[in-house]
C-alpha positions in Angstrom: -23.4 -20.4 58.0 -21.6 -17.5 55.8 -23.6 -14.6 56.8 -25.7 -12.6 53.8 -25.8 -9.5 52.3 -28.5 -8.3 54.2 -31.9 -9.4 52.6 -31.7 -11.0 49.8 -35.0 -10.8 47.1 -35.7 -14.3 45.7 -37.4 -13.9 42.5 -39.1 -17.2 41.4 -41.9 -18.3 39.2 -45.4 -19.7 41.1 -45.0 -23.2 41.1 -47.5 -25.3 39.0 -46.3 -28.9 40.0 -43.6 -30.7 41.4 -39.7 -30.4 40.2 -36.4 -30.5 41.1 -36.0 -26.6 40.6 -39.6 -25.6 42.5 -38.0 -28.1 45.9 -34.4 -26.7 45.2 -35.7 -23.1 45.0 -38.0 -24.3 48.1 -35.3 -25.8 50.2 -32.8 -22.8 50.0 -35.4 -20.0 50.6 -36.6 -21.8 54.0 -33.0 -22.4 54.8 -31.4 -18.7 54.2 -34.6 -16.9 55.2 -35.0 -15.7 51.5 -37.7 -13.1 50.8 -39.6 -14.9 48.4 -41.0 -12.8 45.8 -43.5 -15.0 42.9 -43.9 -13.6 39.8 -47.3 -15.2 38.0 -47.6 -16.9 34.3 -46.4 -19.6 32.3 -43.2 -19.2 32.3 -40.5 -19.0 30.2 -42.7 -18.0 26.9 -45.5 -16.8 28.4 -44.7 -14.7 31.8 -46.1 -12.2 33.7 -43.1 -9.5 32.6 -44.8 -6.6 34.2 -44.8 -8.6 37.3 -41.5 -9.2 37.0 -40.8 -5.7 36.4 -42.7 -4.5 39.5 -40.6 -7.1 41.7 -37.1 -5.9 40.6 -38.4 -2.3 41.1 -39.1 -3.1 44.3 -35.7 -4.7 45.3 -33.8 -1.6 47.0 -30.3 0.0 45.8 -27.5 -2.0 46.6 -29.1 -5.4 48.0 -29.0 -8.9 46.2 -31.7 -10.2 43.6 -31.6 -13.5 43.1 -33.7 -14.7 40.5 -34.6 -18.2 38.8 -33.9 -19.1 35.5 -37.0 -19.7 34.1 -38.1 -15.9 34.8 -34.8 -14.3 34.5 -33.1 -15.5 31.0 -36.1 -15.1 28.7 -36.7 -11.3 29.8 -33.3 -9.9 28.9 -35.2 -6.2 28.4 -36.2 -6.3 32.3 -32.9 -7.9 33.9 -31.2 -6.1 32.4 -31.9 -2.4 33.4 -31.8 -3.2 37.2 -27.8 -4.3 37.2 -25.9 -1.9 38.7 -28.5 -0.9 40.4 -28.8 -4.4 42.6 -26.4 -6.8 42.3 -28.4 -9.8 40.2 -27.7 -13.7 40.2 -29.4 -16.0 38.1 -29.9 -19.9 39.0 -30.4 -21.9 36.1 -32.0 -24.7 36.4 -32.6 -25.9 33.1 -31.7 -23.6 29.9 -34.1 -23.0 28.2 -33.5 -24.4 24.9 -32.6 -27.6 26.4 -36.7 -28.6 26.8 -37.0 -30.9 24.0 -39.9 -30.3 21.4 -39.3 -26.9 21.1 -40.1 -25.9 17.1 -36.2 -25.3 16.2 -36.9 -20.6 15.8 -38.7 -21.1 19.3 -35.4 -22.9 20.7 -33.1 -20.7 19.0 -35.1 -17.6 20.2 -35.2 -18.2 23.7 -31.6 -19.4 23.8 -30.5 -16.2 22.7 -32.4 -14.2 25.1 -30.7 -16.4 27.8 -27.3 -15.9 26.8 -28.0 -11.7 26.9 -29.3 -12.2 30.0 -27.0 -14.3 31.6 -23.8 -11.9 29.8 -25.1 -9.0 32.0 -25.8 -10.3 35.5 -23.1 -10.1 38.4 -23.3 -13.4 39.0 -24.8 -17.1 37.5 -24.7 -20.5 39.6 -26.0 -24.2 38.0 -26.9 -27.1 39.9 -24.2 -29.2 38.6 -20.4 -29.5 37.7 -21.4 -30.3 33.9 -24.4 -28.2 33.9 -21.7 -25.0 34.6 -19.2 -26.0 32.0 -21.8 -26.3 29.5 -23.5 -22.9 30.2 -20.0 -21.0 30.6 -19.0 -22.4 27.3 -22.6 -22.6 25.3 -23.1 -18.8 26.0 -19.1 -17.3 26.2 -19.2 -16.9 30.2 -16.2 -16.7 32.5 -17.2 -18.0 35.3 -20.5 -20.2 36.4 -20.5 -20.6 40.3 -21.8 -24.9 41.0 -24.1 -25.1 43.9 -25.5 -28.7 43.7 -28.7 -29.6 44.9 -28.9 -31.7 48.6 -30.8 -35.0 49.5 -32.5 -35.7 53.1 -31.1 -38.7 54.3 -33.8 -41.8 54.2 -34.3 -45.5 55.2 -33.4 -48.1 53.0 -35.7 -49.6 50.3 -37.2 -52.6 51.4 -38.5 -53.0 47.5 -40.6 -56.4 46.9 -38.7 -59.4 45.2 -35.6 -57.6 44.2 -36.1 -56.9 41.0 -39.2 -56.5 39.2 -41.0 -53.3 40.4 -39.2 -50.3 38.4 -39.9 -46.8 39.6 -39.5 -43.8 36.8 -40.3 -40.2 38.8 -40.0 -37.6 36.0 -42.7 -35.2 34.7 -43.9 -37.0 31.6 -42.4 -34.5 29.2 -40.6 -35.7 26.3 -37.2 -34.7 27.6 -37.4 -37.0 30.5 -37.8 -39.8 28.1 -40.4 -42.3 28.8 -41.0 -43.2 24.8 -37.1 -44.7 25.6 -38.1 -46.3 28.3 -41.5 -47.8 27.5 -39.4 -49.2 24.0 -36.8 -50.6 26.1 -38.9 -52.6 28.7 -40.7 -54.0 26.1 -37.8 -55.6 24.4 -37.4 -57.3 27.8 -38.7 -60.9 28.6 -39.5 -60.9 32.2 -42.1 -60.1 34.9 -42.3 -56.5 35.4 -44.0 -53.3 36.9 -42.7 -49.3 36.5 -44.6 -46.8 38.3 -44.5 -43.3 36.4 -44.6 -41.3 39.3 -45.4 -37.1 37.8 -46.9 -34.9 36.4 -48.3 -34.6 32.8 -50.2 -36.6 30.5 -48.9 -40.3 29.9 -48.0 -41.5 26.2 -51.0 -42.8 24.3 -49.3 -46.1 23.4 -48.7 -47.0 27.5 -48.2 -50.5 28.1 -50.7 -52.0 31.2 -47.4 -53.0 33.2 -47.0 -49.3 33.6 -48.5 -47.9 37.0 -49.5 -43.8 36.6 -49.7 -42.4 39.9 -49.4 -38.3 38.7 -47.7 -36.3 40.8 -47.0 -37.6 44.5 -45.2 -36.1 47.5 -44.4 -36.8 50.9 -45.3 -40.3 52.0 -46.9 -41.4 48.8 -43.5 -40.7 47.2 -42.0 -42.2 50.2 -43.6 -45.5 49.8 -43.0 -45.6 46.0 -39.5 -45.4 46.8 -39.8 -47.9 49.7 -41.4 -50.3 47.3 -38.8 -50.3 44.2 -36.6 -52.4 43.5 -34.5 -50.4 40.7 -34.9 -46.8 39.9 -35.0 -46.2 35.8 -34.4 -42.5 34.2 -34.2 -42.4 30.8 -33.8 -38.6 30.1 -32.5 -36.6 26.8 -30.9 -33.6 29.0 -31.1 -32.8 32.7 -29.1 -29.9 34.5 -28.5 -32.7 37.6 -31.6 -35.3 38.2 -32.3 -34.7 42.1 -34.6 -38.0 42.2 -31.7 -39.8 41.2 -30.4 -38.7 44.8 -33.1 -39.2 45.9 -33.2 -43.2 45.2 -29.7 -43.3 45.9 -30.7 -42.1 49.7 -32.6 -44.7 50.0 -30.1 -47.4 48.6 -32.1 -48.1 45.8 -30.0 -49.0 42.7 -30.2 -47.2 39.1 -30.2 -47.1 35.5 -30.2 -43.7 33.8 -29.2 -41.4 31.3 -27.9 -37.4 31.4 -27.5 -37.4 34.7 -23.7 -37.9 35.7 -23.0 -36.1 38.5 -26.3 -37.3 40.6 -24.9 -40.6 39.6 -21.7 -40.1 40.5 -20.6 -43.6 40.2 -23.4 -44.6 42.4 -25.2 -46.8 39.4 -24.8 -47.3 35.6 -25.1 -44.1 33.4 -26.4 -44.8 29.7 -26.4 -42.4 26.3 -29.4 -40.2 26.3 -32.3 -41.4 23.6 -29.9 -45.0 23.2 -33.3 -47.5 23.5 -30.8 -50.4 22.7 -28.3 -49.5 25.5 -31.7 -49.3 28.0 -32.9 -52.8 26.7 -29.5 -54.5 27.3 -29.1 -52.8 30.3 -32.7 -54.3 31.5 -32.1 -57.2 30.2 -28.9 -57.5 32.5 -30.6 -56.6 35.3 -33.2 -59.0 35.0 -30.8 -62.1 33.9 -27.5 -61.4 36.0 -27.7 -61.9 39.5 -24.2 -60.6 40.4 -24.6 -57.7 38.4 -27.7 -56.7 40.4 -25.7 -56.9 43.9 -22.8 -54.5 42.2 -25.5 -52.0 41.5 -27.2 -52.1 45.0 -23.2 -52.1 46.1 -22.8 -48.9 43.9 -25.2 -47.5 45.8 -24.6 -47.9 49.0 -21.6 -46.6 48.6 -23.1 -43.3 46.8 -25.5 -42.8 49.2 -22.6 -42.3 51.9 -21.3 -39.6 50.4 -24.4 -37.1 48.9 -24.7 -33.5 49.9 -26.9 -32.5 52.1 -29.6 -29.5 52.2 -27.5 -27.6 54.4 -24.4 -27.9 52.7 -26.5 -26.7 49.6 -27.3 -23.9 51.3 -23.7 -22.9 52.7 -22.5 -23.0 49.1 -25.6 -20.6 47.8 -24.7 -18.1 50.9 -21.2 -18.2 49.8 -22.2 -17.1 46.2 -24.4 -14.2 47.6 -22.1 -12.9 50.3 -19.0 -12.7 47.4 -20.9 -9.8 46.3 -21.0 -8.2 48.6 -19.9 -4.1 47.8 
């Protein structure tokens, strides 16, 4: 393991449910022996910025804050003042004007705020290959280090007949898409289930096929997984989808959108919001027999080859250690 710049202050909001960035941000920390420092609120339009204040104060001269996203790029006015000072490193996550239902000033407001904040750090890393392009070009950055999120190997899915239990694990948000999904599986003729495994409130229009667990973790989400037969993501924008690694671990095949590098080749990758491409692609799944054993084939064959925890957190020590003085 590349050794770190002394301690290194992990600033990070207080997780209120469960998400890709609260287990990546969780993962690392436990790995690299981050100090963890939470800062409280609703985060990113409604944060504790005193808090935040006080935490960066309290980072010493010289060492390494590195701070998530969601904290760090909507309070350009407190980042700011402390580079220099500490050397700062921002982990987006999700930018933040890439929630969808944002009122368009709201969206526009909060993206600008990002891009000061992310002009004057030392140092910014995404989750994906895409994700870095986008934010290096969106906001006029030269470099945006990739440090892609890691999977714990798991058993195979033993599902139930082979096709007809789905398994969608997404906060019910609109940008993870379920209105696509929901249209899309009921322009299909055949026996079916979907469990919406997260957390949030489910559409008003939910069809009865449709199992709402809320959020789950350890062996509930286990066994969800163990029971599918083909995971289903239908999201508008995602920064790298780390359940879609997640069912790939575990063989599972899958249908999803915005989420090419999880995918990786490892199952078939749709337009975001296309609820036609969904339906035929359900439709396929349900009628084509082949097809089916090509997609479990797909991801096999992706589930070979996905990063693990450890080599996430080699390449975040890497980052932090290249800034050294």
């Amino acid at each position: 393991m590349t050794v770190l710049p002394g301690t290194v202050h992990f600033v990070l909001p207080e997780p209120t449910a469960p998400s890709g960035g609260n287990e990546f941000d969780r993962r690392v920390a436990g790995l690299l022996g981050l100090r963890e420092v939470r800062v409280g609120g609703r985060w990113p339009r409604d944060g504790d910025l005193r808090g935040l204040a006080r935490a960066l104060d309290a980072v010493p001269d010289g060492h390494v804050a590195l701070l998530d996203g969601l904290v760090a790029c909507c309070a350009p006015e407190v980042v700011r003042p402390h580079v220099g000072r500490v050397r700062v490193v921002v982990l987006v996550h999700l930018p933040l004007a890439d929630e969808v239902g944002l009122p368009a000033r709201v969206a526009a407001g909060l993206d600008a705020r990002e891009r000061a904040c992310l002009r004057a750090v030392d140092a910014v890393v995404a989750t994906s290959p895409a994700a870095a392009t986008r934010i290096a070009d969106h906001h006029g950055l030269r470099e945006v280090r990739v440090v892609v999120p890691g999977v714990d190997p798991a058993p195979p899915a033993a599902g139930t007949d082979g096709v007809s239990r789905l398994l969608c694990v997404a906060s019910l948000t609109p940008r993870k898409g379920h209105d696509v999904l929901l249209a899309a599986l009921r322009g299909v003729d055949a026996p079916w289930t979907c469990a919406f495994v997260g957390p949030g409130a489910p559409p008003a229009d939910l069809d009865d096929r449709v199992e709402v667990t809320g959020p789950l973790t350890g062996g509930a989400l286990d066994d969800q997984y163990a029971r599918a037969d083909l995971f289903v993501l239908a999201s508008r924008a995602e920064t790298y989808g780390m359940v879609v690694t997640e069912a790939l671990a575990r063989g599972l095949p899958v249908i999803a959108s915005a989420v090419p590098d999880a995918l990786g080749g490892g199952g078939l990758l749709l337009p975001p919001g296309d609820v036609g491409a969904f339906t035929r692609a359900l439709r396929r799944w349900f009628a084509d027999e082949e097809w089916r054993g090509e997609l479990r084939a797909a991801a096999r064959v992706r589930r070979a080859v996905l990063s693990t925890w450890d080599s996430t957190a080699r390449d975040l020590a890497a980052v932090l250690a290249s800034l050294r003085p």
